[in-house]
Backbone as JSON Lines, residues from 0, in Angstrom:
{"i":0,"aa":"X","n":[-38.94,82.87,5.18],"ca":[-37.54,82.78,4.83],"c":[-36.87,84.15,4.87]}
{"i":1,"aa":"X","n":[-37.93,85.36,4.35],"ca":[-37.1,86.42,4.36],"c":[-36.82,87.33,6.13]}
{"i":2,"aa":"X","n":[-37.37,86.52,6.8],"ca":[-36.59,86.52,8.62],"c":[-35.62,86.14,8.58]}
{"i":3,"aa":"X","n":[-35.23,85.23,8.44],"ca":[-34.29,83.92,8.67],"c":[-33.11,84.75,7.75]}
{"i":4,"aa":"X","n":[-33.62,85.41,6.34],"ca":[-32.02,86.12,5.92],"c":[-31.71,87.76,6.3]}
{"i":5,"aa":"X","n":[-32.62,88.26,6.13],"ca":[-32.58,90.18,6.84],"c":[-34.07,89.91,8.01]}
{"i":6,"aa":"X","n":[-33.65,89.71,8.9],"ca":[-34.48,90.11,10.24],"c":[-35.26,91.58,10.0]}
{"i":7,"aa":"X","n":[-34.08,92.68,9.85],"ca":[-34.52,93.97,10.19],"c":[-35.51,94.33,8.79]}
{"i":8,"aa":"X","n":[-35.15,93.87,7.91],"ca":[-36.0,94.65,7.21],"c":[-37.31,93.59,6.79]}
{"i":9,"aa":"X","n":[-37.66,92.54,7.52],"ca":[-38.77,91.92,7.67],"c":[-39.94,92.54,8.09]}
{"i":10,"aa":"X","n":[-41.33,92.87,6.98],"ca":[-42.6,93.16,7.83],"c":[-43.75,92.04,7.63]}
{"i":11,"aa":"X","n":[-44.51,92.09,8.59],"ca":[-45.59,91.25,8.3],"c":[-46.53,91.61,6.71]}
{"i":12,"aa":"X","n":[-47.05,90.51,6.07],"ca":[-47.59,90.82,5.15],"c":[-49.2,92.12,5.55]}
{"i":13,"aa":"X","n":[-49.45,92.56,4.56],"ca":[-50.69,93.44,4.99],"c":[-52.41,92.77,4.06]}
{"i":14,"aa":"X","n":[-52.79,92.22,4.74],"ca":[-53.81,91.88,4.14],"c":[-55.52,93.37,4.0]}
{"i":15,"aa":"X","n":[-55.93,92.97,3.02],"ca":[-57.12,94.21,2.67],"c":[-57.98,93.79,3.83]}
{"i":16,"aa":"X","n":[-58.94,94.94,4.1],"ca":[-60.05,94.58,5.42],"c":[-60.87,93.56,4.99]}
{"i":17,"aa":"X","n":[-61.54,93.41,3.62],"ca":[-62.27,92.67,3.32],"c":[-61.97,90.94,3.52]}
{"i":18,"aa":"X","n":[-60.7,91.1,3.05],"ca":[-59.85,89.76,3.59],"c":[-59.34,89.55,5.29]}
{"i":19,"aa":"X","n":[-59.25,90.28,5.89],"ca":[-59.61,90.19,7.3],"c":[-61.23,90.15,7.59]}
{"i":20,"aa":"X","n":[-62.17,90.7,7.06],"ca":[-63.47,90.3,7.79],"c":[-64.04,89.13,7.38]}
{"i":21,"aa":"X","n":[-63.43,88.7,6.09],"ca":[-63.62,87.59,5.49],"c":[-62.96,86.3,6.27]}
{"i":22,"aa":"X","n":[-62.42,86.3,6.49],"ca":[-61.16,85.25,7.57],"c":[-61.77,85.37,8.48]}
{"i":23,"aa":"X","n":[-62.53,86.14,9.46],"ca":[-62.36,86.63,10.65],"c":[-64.02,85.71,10.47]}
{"i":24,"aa":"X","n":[-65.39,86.09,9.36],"ca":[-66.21,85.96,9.4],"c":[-66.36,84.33,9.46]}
{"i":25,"aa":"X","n":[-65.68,83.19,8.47],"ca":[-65.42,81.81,8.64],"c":[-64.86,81.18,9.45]}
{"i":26,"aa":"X","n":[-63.81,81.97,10.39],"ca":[-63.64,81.45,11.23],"c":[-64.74,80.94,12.45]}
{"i":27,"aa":"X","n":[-65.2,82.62,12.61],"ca":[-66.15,81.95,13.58],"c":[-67.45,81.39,12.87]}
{"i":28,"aa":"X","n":[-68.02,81.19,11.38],"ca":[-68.86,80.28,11.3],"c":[-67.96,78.95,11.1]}
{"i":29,"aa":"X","n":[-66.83,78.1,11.5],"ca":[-66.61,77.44,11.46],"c":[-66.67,76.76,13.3]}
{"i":30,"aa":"X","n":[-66.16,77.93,14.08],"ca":[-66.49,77.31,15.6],"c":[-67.58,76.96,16.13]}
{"i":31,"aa":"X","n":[-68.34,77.82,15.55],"ca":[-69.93,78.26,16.19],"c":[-70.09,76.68,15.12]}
{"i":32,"aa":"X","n":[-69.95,76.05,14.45],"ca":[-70.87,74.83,13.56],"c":[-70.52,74.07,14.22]}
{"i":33,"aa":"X","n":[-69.0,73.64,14.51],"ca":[-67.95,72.6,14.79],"c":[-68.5,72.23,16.32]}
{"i":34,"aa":"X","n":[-68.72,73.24,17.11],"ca":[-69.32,72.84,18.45],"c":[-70.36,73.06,19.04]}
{"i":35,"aa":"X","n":[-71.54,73.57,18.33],"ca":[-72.78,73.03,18.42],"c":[-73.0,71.9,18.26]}
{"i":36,"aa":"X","n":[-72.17,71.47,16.68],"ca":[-72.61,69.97,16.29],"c":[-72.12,69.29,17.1]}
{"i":37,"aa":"X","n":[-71.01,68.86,17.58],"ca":[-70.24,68.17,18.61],"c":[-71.08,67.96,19.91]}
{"i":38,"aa":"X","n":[-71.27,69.55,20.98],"ca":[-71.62,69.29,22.0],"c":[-72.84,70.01,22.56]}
{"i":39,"aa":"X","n":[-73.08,71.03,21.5],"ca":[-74.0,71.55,21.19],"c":[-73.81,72.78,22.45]}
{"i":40,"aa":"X","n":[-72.94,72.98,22.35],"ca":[-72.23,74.45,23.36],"c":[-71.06,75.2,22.87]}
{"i":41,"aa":"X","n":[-70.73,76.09,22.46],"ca":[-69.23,76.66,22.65],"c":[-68.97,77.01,24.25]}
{"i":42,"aa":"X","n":[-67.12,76.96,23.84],"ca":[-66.49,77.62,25.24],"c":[-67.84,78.77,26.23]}
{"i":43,"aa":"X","n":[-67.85,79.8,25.83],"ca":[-68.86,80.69,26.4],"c":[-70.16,79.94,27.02]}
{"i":44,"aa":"X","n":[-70.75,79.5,26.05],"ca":[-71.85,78.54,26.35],"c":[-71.84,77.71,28.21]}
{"i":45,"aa":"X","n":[-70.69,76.92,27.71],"ca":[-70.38,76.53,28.93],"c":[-70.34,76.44,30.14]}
{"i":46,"aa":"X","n":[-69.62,77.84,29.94],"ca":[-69.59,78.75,31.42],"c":[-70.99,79.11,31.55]}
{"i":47,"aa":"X","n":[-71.75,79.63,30.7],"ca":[-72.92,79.65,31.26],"c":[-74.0,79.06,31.58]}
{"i":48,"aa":"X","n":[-74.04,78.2,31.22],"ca":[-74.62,76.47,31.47],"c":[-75.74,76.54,30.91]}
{"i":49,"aa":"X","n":[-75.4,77.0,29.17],"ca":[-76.52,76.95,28.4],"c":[-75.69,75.89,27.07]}
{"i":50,"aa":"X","n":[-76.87,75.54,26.61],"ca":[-76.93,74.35,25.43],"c":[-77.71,74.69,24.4]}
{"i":51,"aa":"X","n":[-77.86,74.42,22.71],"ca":[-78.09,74.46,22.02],"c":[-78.95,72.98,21.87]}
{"i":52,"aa":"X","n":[-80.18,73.19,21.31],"ca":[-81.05,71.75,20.74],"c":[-82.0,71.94,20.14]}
{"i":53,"aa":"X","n":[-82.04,70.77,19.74],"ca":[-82.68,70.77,18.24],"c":[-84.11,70.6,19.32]}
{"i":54,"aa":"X","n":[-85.53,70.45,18.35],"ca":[-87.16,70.39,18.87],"c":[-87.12,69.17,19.85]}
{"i":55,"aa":"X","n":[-85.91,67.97,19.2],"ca":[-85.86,66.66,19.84],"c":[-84.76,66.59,20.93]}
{"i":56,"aa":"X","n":[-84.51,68.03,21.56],"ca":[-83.55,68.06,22.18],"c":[-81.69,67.43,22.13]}
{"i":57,"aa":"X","n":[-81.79,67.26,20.76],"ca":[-80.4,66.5,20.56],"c":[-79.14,67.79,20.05]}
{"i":58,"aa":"X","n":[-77.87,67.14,20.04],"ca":[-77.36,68.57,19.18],"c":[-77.63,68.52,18.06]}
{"i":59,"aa":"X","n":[-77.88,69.63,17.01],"ca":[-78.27,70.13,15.66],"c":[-76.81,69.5,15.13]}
{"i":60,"aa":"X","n":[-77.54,68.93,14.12],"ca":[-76.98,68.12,12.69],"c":[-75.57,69.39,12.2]}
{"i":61,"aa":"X","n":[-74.98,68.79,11.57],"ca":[-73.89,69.91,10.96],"c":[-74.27,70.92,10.05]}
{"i":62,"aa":"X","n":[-75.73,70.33,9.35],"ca":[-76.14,71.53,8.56],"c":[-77.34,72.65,8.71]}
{"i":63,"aa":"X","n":[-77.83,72.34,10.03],"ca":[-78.34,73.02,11.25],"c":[-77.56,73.58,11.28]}
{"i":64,"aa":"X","n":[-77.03,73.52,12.31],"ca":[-75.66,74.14,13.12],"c":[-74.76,75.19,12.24]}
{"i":65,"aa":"X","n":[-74.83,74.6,10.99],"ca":[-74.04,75.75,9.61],"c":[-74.97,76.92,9.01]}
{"i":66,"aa":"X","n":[-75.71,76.94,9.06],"ca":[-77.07,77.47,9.07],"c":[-77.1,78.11,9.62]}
{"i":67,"aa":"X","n":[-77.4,78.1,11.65],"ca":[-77.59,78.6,12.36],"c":[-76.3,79.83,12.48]}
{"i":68,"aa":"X","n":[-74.75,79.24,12.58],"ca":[-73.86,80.29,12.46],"c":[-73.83,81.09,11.13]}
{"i":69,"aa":"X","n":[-74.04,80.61,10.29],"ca":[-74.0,81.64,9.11],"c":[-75.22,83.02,9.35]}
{"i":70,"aa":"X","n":[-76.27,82.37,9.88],"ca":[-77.24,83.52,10.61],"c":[-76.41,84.33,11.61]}
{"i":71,"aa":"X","n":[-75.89,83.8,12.79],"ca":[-75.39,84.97,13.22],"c":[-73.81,85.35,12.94]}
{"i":72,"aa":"X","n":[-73.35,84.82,12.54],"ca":[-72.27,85.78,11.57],"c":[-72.99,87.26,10.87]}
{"i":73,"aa":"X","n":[-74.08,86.68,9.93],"ca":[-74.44,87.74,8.9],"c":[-75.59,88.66,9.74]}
{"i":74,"aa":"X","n":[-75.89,88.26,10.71],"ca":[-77.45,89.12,11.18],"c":[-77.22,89.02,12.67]}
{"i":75,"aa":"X","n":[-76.07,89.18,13.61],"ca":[-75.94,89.09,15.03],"c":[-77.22,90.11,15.51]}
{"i":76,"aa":"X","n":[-77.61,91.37,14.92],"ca":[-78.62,91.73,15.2],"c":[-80.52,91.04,15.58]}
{"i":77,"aa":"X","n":[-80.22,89.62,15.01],"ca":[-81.33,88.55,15.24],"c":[-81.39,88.26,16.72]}
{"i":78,"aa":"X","n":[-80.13,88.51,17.39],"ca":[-80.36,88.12,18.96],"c":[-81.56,88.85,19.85]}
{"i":79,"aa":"X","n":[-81.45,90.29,19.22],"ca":[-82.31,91.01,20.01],"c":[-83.67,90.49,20.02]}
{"i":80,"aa":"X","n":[-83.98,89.77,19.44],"ca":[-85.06,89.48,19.24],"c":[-85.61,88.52,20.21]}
{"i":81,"aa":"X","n":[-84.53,88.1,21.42],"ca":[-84.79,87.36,22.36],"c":[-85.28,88.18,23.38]}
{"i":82,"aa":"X","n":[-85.16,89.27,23.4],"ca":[-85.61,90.37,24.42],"c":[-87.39,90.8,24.17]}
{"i":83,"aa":"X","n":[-87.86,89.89,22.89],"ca":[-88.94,90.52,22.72],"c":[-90.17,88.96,22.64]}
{"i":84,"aa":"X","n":[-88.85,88.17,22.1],"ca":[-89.99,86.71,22.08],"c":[-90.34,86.47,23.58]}
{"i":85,"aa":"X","n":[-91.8,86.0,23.55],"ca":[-92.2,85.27,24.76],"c":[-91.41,83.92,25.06]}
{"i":86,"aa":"X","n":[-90.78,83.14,24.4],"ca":[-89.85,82.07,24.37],"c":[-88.19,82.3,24.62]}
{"i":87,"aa":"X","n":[-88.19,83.16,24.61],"ca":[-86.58,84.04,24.69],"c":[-85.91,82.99,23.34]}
{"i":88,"aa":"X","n":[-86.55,82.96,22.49],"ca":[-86.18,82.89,21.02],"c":[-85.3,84.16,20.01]}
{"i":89,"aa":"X","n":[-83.91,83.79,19.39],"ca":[-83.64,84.69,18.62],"c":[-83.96,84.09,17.07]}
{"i":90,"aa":"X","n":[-83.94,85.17,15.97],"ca":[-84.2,85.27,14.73],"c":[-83.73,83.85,14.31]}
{"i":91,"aa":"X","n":[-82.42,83.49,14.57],"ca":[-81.94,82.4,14.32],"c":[-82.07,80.85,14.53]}
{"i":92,"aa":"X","n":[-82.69,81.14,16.03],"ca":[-83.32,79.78,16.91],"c":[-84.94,79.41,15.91]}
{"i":93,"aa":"X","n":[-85.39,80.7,15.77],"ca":[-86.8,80.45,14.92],"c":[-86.44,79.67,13.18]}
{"i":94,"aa":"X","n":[-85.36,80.41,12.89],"ca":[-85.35,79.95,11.39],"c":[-84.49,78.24,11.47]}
{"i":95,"aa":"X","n":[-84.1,78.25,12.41],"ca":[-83.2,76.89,12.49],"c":[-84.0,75.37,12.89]}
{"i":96,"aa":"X","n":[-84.89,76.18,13.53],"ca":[-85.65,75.48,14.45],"c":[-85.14,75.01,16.36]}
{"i":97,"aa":"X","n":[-84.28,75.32,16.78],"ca":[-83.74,75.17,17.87],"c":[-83.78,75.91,18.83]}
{"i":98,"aa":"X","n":[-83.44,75.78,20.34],"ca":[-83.35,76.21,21.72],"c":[-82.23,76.34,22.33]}
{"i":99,"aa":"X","n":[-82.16,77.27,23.0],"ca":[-81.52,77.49,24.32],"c":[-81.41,77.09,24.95]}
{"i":100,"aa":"X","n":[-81.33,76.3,26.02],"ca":[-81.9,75.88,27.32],"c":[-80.72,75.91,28.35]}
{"i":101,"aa":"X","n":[-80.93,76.21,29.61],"ca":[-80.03,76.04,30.82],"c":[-79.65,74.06,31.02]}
{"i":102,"aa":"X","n":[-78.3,74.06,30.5],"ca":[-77.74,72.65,31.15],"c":[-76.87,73.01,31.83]}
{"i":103,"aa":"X","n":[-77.37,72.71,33.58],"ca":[-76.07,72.73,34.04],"c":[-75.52,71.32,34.84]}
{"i":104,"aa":"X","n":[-76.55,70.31,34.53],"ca":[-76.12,69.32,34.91],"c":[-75.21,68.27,35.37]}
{"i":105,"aa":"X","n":[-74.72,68.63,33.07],"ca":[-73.74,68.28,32.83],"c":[-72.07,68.91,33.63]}
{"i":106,"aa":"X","n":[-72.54,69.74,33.92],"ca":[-71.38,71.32,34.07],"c":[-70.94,70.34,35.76]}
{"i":107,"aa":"X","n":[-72.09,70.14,36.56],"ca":[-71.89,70.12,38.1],"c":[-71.65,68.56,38.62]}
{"i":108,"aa":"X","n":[-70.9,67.4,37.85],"ca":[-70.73,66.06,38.05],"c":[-69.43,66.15,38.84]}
{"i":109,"aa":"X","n":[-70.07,65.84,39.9],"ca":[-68.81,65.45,40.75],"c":[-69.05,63.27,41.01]}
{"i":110,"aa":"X","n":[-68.02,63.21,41.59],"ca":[-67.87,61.31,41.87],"c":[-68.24,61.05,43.46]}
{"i":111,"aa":"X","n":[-68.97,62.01,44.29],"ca":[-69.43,61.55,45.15],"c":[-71.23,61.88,45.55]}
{"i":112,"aa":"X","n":[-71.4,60.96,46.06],"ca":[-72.95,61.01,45.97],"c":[-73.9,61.02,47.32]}
């Protein structure tokens, strides 16, 4: 409202960092849950024609999947750990129980055969 009556002397509010890393940190454990569980890929994922699954190959449950992002929100440093597993497993795939895997199956459906 206070746009709408003095434009010029309108500033954006200033929020503390903690409240930006805090916002910033739920957000993305809310994407990273929301579409694993769904399709068991984010956007990125996609493009690279990798998938998320559970031991039974399905997508991870919502509280998997909440789990799994709250790991890398708080410990993105767990990835490296794919550079060292013989499974190209990160910290997170081990504690979650889940995989990686190349789908590009899904990615390459065209309607002629």
């Amino acid at each position: 409202m206070t746009f709408l009556l003095h434009p010029r002397s309108f500033t954006f509010p200033t929020w503390s960092v903690l409240a930006n890393l805090t916002t910033a940190w739920l957000v993305l454990t809310a994407y990273l849950s929301l579409f694993w569980t769904v399709s068991g890929r984010t956007y990125g994922s996609a493009v690279m024609g990798l998938r998320v699954v559970t031991r039974r190959g399905t997508n991870p449950s919502l509280l998997v999947a909440v789990v799994r992002a709250v790991c890398y929100a708080l410990f993105p440093i767990g990835l490296v750990w794919c550079a060292v597993s013989r499974r190209n497993r990160s910290v997170q795939d081990l504690v979650t129980r889940t995989s990686v895997i190349y789908d590009w199956q899904n990615l390459h459906r065209t309607g002629t055969r």
